[in-house]
N, C-alpha and C positions, 0 to 999 in steps of 0.2 A: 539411548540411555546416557545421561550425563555423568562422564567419569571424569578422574584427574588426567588419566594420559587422552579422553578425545580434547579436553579442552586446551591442553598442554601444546597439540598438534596442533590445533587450532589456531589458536595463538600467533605458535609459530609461518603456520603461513600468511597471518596476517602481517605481521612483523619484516616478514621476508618481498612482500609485496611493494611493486612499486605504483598500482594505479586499480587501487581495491573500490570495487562497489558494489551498492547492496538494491535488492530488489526486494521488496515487501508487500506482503499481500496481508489479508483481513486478520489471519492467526495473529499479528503480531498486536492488535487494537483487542484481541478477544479478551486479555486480561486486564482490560480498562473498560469492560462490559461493554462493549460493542459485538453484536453477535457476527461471525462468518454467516456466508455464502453456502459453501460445501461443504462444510463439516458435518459431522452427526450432528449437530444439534443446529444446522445450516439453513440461513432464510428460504433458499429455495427448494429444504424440505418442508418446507410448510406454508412455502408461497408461490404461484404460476410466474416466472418472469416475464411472461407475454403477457402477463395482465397487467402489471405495474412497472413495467421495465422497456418498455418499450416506444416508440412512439405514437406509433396504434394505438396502445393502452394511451396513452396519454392525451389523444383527441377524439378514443371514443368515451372516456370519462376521465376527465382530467380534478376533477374534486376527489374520486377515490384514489387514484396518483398521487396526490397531494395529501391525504390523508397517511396514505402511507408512508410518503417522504417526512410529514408534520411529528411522527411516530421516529422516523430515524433520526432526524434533526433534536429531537428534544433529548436523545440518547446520548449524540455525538456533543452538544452543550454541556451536559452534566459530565463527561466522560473527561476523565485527566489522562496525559501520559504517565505509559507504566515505565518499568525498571531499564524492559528492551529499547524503549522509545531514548531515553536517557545515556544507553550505551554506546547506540551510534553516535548520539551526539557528541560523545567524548570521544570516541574513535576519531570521528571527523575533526574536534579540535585538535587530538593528537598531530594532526595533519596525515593520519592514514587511512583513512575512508572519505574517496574525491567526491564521490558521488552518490545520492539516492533515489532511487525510481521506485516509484510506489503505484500499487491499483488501487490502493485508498483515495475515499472520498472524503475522508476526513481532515480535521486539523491537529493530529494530533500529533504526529512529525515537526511540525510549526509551531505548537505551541512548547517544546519539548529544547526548542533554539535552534534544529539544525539551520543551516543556510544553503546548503547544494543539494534542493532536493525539485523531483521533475514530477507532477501527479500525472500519470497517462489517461485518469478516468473521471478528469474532472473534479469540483469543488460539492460538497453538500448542502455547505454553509454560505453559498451564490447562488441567483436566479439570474437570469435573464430573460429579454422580450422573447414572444415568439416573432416577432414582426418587427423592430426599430433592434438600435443598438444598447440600448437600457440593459445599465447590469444593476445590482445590489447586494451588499453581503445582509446574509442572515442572523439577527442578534436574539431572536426569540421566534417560536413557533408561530406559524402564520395563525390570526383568531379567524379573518373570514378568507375561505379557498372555494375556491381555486385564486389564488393571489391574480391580481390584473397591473396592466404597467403603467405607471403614474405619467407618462411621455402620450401614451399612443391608445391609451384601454385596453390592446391586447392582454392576452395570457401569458403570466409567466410561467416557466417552467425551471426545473432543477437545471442547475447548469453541470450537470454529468453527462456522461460518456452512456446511453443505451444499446441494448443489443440492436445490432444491426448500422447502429452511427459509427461512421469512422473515429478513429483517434484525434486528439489536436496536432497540428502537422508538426506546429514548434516543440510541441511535447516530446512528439515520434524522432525527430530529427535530433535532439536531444540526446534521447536513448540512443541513438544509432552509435553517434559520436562517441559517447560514455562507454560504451559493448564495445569497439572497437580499438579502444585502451587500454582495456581493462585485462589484466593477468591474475584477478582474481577479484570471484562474489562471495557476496553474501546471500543465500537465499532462506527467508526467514517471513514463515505463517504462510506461504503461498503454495494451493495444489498446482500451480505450473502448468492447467490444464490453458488456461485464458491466454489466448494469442492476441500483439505478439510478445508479448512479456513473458508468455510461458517457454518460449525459444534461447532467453537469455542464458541462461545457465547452459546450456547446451554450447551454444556459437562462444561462451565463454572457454569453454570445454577446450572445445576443435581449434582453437588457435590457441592450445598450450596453457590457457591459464587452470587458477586452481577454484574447485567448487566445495562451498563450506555450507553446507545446510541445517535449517534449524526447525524443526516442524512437529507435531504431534503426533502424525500420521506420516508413514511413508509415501514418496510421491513419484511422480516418473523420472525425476533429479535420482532419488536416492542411490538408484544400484550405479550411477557412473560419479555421483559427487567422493569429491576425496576426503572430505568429513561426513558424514549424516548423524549428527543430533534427534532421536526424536526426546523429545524434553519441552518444557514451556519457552519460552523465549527469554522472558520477563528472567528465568533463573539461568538460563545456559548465558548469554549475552554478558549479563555481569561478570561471572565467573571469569568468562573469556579474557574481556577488557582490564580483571584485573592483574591476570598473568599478562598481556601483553606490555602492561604498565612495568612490571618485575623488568620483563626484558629491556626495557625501553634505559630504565637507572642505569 
């Protein structure tokens, strides 16, 4: 529940922080109509992720893959950053938020101005070959799929991160780096379940820093974070940023 004294607290450990960062998952894109993952109303309640999320799924029919990504793609286009997306980014101009790790696939971080931000899960709005080094960014939904690569004829594919594909290592090493600094998160829209980003908050924990959570639902962060917000993002984040602002005069 968002009150004056959680967000007052809040604040304050932002403020008191010398090397703050934020981990973000789907919740935070949800109020720019991008739908979650796991939420009740979550894709993969009403979608197999071994059918389209995989890469199985993807070379035993890669048209319905692409079908469904053409479906997320035209979503994440129309989709603007919301309030939350706008707060870090002032956090971070503030110069008190170093860093962002996101398991979004989206651009909506990026288009919102931050600058220090690490995607662990890949782009939505990129393909790449399956075969040669051809990338491309996506400016409009593919008309004929399964997209093929202008270099080589292969197939493209999304350039995300599927179950069972490792992370990108510069991504990974990234995070490591950022975790390892950091005396205090943000954890905001993510159930924390997805490794290894779901450990962040934790390994933040265990070397002393402070954990500020902001989620709809309670998660396995909640009972050891030293804030838990559940609230929207889009309204706890403002609120937050703009007492941190109080303190800052």
């Amino acid at each position: 529940m968002l009150t004056e004294d959680v967000v007052l607290k809040a604040a304050k450990l932002i403020v008191n922080s010398n090397y703050l960062i934020a981990l973000t998952g789907s919740g935070i894109s949800a109020e720019s109509g991008i739908p979650t993952f796991r939420g009740e109303d979550g894709l993969w309640k009403k979608y197999r992720p071994e059918e389209l999320a995989t890469p199985e799924a993807f070379f035993s029919d890669p048209k319905k893959v692409w079908e469904w990504y053409n479906w997320r793609i035209s979503m994440v286009l129309k989709a603007e950053p919301n309030k939350a997306h706008y707060a870090l980014t002032e956090l971070e101009k503030l110069g008190l938020l170093k860093t962002i790790i996101t398991q979004n696939v989206d651009d909506l971080h990026e288009r919102s101005g931050v600058k220090n931000l690490i995607k662990l899960h890949g782009n939505i709005l990129e393909a790449r070959c399956i075969s040669c080094s051809y990338r491309e960014k996506i400016k409009t939904p593919y008309i004929e799929i399964p997209p093929k690569c202008p270099k080589c004829g292969s197939l493209l594919r999304p350039d995300v991160v599927w179950f069972s594909e490792p992370l990108p290592t510069g991504a990974l090493e990234k995070m490591y780096e950022s975790a390892k600094k950091a005396d205090g998160i943000l954890v905001i829209g993510t159930s924390a379940m997805v490794m290894p980003a779901g450990a962040l908050p934790s390994f933040v924990k265990n070397n002393g820093g402070v954990v500020i959570e902001i989620n709809l639902d309670p998660t396995p962060v909640s009972h050891y974070a030293d804030v838990s917000i559940q609230s929207k993002a889009g309204e706890a984040l403002p609120a937050i940023v703009k007492k941190v602002k109080e303190f800052l005069v």
